[in-house]
N, C-alpha and C positions, 0 to 999 in steps of 0.2 A: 518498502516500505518505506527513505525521507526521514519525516521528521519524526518524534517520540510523540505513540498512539495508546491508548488507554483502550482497555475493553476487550471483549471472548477473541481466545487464539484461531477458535476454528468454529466450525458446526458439523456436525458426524454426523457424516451421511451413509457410515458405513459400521457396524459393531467393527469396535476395537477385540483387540486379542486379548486373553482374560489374563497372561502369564505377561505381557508388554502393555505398556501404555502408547500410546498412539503418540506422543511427542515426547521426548525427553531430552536430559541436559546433552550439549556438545561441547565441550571443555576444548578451548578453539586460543589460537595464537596470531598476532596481526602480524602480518609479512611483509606489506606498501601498504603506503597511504599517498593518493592521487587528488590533489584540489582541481579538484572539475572544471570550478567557476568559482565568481564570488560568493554563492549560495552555496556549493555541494562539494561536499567531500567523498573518494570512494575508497574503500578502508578491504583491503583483502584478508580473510582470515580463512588458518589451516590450521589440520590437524588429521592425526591417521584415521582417528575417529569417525571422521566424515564420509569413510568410507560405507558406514553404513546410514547417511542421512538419505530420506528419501523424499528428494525433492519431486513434486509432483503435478506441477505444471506452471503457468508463465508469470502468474501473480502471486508464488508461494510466500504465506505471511511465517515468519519466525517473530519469537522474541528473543532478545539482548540481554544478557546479565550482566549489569555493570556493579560491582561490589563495591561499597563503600568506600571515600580515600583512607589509605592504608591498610583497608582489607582485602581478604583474597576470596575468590570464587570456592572454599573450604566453606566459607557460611553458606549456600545454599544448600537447600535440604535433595539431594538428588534423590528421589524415591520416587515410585508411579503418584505419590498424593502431594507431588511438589508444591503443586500451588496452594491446599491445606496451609500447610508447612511453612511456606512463606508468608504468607499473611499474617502466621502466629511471631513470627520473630519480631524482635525489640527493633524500634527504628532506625536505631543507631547504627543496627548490622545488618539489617534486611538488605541484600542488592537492589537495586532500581531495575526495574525489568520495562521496558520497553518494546513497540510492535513495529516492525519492519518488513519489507519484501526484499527478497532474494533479487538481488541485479543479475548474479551471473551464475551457477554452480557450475564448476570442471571435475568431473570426479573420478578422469584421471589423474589429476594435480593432487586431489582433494583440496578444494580452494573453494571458498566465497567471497561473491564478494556483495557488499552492502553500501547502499549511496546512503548519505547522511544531509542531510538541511542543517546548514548552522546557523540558526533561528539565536538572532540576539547577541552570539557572540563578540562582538564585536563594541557592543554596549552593555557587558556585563549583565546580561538579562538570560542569558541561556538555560535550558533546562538541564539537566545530570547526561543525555546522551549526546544531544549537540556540543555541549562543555567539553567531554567527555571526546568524542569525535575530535573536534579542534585540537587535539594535544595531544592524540593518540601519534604512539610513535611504535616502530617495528619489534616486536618481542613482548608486548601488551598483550596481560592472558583475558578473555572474558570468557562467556559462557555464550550460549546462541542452542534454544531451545526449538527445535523441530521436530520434522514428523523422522519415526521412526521405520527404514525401510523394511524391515522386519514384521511389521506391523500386517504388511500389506492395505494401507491405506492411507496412500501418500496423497492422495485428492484432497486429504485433511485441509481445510487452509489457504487453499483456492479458490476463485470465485469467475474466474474466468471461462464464461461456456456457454459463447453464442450457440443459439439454434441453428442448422444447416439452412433454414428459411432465410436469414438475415440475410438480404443481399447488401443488404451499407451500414457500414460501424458510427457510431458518434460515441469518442469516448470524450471524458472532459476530468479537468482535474487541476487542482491548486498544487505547487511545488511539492506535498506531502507523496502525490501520486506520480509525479515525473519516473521513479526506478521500478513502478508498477508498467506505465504505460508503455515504456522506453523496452524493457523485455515482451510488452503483447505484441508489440506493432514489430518489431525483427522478427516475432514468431508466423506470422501470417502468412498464409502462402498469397504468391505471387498475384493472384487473381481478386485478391480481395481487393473492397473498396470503403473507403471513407474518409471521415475528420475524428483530427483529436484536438482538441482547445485546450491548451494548457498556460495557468497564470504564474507565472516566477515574480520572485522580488524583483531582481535587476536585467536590462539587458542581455548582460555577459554571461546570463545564465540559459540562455538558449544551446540546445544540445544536438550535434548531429546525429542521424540515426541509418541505418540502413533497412529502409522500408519500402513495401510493395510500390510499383508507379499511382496505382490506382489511390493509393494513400495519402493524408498531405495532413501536414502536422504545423499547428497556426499555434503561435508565439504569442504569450501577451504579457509586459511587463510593465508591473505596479512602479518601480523607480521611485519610492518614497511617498509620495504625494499621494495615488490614489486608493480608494478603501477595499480591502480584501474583499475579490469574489466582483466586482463590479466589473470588471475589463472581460473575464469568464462568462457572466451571466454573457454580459452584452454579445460576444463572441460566438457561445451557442446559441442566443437566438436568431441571428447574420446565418448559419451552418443551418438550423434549422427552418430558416424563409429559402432556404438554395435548395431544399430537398425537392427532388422530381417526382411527381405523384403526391403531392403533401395530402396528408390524414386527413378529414374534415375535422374541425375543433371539439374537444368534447364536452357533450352538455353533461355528463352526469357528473355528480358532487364529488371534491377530492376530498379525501379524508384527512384531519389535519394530524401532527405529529408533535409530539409535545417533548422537546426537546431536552429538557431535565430531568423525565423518566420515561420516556420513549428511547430504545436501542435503535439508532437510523443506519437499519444496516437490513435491506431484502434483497437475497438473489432470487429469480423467480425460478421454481422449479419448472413448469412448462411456458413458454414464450413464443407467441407468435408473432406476425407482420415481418415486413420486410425490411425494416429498421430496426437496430439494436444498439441501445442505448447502455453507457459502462461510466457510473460518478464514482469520482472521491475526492473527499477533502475534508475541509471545515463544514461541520455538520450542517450549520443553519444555511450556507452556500446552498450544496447538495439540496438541504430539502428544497427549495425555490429552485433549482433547477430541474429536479426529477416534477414539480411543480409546472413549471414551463414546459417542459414535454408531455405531459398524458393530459393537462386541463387547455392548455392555450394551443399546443400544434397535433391532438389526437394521435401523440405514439402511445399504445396500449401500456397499459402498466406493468402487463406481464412480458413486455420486451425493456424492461430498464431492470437495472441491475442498478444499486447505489448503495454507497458506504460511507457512513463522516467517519473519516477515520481520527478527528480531534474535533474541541470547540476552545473557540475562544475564550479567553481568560482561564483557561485549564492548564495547566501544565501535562 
């Protein structure tokens, strides 16, 4: 999950267990801290505990407990009604809870690890987990709420599930989604094929990966100057004029999405065609590009998957 996302941890697609709650607290210790790039930090955190986290496939979202400076992960309410719980606390001690994906689980090690965006730091603009991130040092306790594998529904929290039809991937995504895309695209077997369009702040932020041949993973970096989501859009529509067999365009009317109380988040449960389509990022981006594929290049709606996993001017 990047940079700090606001909004539901998961959607249940499965009854939870009436004695477990389907995600609960992971009271977790930072081990390393690896500066990626000049955007990304990846921050390892263990704990014996982890032994029962159940992670549950290649996009698994957690959230982050960062407790107040000078407070300890004690003020969280650990109970199946945590998030009740939290909400009710006084500001001053509430933890800052933040949405993330899972870079890597070793559950031999028990280790996580989690890539971080540090959005601002640098101009004193950062939010509590990018701040937070920048300065985390080895023996840093926080908290990391997941699915519990006791549960038996570790799919909790996932979103990643092309149809066996898809013969070509186009995923696409702002820096927030790079530790999303970065564990789908190592997960694919060999035979797959596609683009992923990804926008970084800086250059240096380009990341190797080890992905199928049929794969190809296209860079695009804003470098101060140009305006979030422009170098992206323009990128997937280049990716979507190369597609072979293109859609015919579609006439019927797209439905519009209203950003301030509209949730921009559908995985589609059944999905057809031969393209399959994977957004995230900054909401309003997404919508205009989930936008550009079902009204302008006829990929069916029900082969896009798309998530704003933040918007602008939100913290």
């Amino acid at each position: 999950m990047a940079v700090a996302r606001t909004g539901q941890i998961a959607r249940q697609r499965t009854r939870p267990s009436a004695a477990r709650p389907v995600f609960r607290l992971f009271p977790v210790t930072v081990t390393r801290v690896r500066r990626l790039s000049p955007s990304f930090a990846r921050i390892t955190l263990t704990a014996d505990c982890l032994r029962g986290f159940g992670n549950g496939g290649d996009d698994q979202r957690i959230k982050v407990v960062l407790p107040k400076p000078g407070r300890t992960l004690d003020d969280f309410p650990d109970a199946p009604d945590w998030y009740q719980r939290w909400q009710q606390l006084p500001e001053a001690t509430r933890p800052d809870l933040r949405t993330y994906t899972v870079r890597a689980f070793r559950p031999e090690t028990r280790e996580l690890d989690v890539d971080f965006v540090l959005h601002g730091v640098d101009h004193g603009r950062s939010g509590p987990a990018s701040g937070w991130a920048a300065n985390a040092q080895p023996g840093d306790r926080i908290g990391v709420i997941g699915p519990d594998a006791g549960t038996g529904n570790c799919r909790s929290g996932c979103e990643w599930s092309p149809p066996e039809c898809a013969e070509r991937l186009v995923l696409a995504g702002d820096e927030t989604a790079v530790p999303a895309v970065g564990a789908i695209l190592e997960s694919l077997p060999a035979d797959a094929r596609g683009v992923a369009c990804l926008e970084v702040p800086e250059a240096g932020d380009r990341q190797e990966w080890s992905v199928p041949d049929g794969v190809e993973v296209r860079w695009f970096a804003r470098c101060g100057a140009t305006p979030h989501g422009k170098l992206l859009e323009e990128g997937v529509a280049e990716v979507l004029r190369e597609l072979p067999d293109r859609p015919r365009r579609s006439t019927a009317e797209f439905e519009d999405i209203d950003l301030d109380n509209d949730v921009l988040w559908e995985i589609p449960e059944r999905s057809s065609g031969s393209v399959y389509g994977w957004l995230a990022g900054e909401a309003s981006v997404i919508k205009r590009l989930r936008r550009m594929m079902v009204n302008e290049h006829g990929i069916p709606k029900q082969a896009v998957a798309f998530m704003g996993y933040w918007r602008e001017g939100r913290c």
